[in-house]
C-alpha positions as CSV (number, residue, x, y, z in Angstrom):
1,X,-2.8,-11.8,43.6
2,X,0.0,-10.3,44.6
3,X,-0.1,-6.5,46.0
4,X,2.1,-4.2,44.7
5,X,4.4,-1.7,47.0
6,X,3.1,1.9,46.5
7,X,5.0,4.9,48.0
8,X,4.0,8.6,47.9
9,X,6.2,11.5,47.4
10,X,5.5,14.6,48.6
11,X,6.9,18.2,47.2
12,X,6.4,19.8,50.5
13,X,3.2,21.9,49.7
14,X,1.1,22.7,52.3
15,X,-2.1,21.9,49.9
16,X,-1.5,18.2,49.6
17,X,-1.7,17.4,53.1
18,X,-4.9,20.2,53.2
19,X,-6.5,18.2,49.9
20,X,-4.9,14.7,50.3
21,X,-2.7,14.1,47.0
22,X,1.0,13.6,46.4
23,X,3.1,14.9,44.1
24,X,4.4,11.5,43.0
25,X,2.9,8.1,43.3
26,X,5.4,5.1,42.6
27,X,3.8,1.2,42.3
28,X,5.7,-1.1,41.6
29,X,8.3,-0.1,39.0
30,X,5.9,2.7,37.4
31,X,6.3,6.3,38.9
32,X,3.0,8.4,38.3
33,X,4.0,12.4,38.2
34,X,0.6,14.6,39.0
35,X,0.1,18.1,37.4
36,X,3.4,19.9,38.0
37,X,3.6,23.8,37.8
38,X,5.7,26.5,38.4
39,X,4.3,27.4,42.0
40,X,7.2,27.6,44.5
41,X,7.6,26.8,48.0
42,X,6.9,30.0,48.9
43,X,3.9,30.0,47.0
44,X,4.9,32.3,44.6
45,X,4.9,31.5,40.2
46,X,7.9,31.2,38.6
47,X,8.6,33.2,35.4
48,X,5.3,34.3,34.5
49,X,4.2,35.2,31.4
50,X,7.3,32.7,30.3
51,X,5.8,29.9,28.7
52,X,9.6,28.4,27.7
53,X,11.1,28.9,31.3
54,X,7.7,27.9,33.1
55,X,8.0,24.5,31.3
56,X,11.4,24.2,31.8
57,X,11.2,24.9,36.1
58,X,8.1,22.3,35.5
59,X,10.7,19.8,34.0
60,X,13.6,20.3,36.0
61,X,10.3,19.7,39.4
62,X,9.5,16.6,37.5
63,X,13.3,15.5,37.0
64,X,14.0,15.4,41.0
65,X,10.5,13.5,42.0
66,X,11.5,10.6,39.4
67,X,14.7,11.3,41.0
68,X,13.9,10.7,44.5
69,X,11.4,7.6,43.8
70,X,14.4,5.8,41.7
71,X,13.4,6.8,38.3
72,X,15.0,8.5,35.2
73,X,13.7,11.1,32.4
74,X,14.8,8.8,30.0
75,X,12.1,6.3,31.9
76,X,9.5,8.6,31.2
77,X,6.6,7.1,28.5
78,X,3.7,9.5,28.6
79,X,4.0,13.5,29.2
80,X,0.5,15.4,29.2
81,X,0.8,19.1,28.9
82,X,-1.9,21.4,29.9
83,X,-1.6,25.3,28.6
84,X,-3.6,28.2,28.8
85,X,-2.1,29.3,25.1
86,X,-2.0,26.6,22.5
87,X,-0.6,29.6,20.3
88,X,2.9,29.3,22.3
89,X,3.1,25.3,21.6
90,X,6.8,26.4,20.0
91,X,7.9,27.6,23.4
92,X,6.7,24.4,25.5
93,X,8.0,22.1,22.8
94,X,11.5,23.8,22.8
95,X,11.6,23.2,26.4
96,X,10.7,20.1,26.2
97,X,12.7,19.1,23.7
98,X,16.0,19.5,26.0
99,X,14.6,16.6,28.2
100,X,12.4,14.2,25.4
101,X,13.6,14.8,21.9
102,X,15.5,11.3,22.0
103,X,13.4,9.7,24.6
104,X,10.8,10.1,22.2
105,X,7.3,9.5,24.9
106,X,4.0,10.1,24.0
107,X,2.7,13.5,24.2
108,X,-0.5,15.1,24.7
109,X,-1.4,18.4,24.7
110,X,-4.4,20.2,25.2
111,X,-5.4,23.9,25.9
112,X,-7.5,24.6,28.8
113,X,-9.1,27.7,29.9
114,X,-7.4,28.4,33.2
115,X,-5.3,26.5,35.8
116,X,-5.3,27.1,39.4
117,X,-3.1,30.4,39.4
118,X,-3.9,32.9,36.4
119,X,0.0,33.2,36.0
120,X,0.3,29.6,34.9
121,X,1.1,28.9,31.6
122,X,1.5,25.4,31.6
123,X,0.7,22.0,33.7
124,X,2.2,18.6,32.8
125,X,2.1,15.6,33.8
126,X,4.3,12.4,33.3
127,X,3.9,8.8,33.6
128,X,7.6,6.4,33.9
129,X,8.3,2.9,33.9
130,X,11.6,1.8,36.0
131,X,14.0,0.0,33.7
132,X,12.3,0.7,30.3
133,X,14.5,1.8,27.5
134,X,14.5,2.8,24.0
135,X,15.6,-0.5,21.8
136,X,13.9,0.1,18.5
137,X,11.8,3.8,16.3
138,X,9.7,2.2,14.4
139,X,8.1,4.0,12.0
């Protein structure tokens, strides 16, 4: 069996190192995105109480690890959103709409009691495959 080459990305947080994950994991030609939120390098979260621009900063932090481990939103297949509000699903979906509304990936979305920072909205994560591309809808 051949072994695949896998790479980890880092986004710089002091917790990964502390807890031992990466923001990013890329095997082969599939790039994994773990749960992305709006927490800054200073440790501060972005926008709260903004459901619509928290999902949008999460998207735009998603955009640049695919980025930097050779990847494309457009090579994005799965998205899995966690929110603390399943009553503002308008607001994620608009955001996320900007990136996915032609891509068209499989969503899931689920409301969850809390994430790690009461000011966090929202949580996603994305799964990619290198070189995929849209060919066919059917329906």
């Amino acid at each position: 069996m051949d072994l695949l080459k896998r790479e980890n990305f880092a986004s710089g947080a002091p917790f990964e190192d502390k807890a031992g994950y990466s923001r990013a994991v890329k095997v082969g030609n599939m790039v994994f995105v773990g749960g992305t939120t709006t927490t800054n390098s200073q440790g501060e979260v972005e926008a709260p109480g903004d459901a619509y621009l928290q999902t949008k900063i999460i998207l735009q932090k998603i955009e640049a690890v695919l980025k930097r481990a050779g990847a494309k939103m457009s090579h994005v297949v799965r998205v899995r959103f966690y929110v603390t509000d399943i009553s503002r699903g308008q607001d994620y979906i608009r955001a996320y709409s900007e990136w996915f509304k032609n891509i068209r990936p499989v969503i899931t979305m689920a409301e969850v009691r809390a994430l790690a920072r009461p000011d966090h909205l929202v949580e996603i994560e994305v799964d990619a495959v290198m070189g995929s591309y849209l060919t066919s809808r059917l329906t």
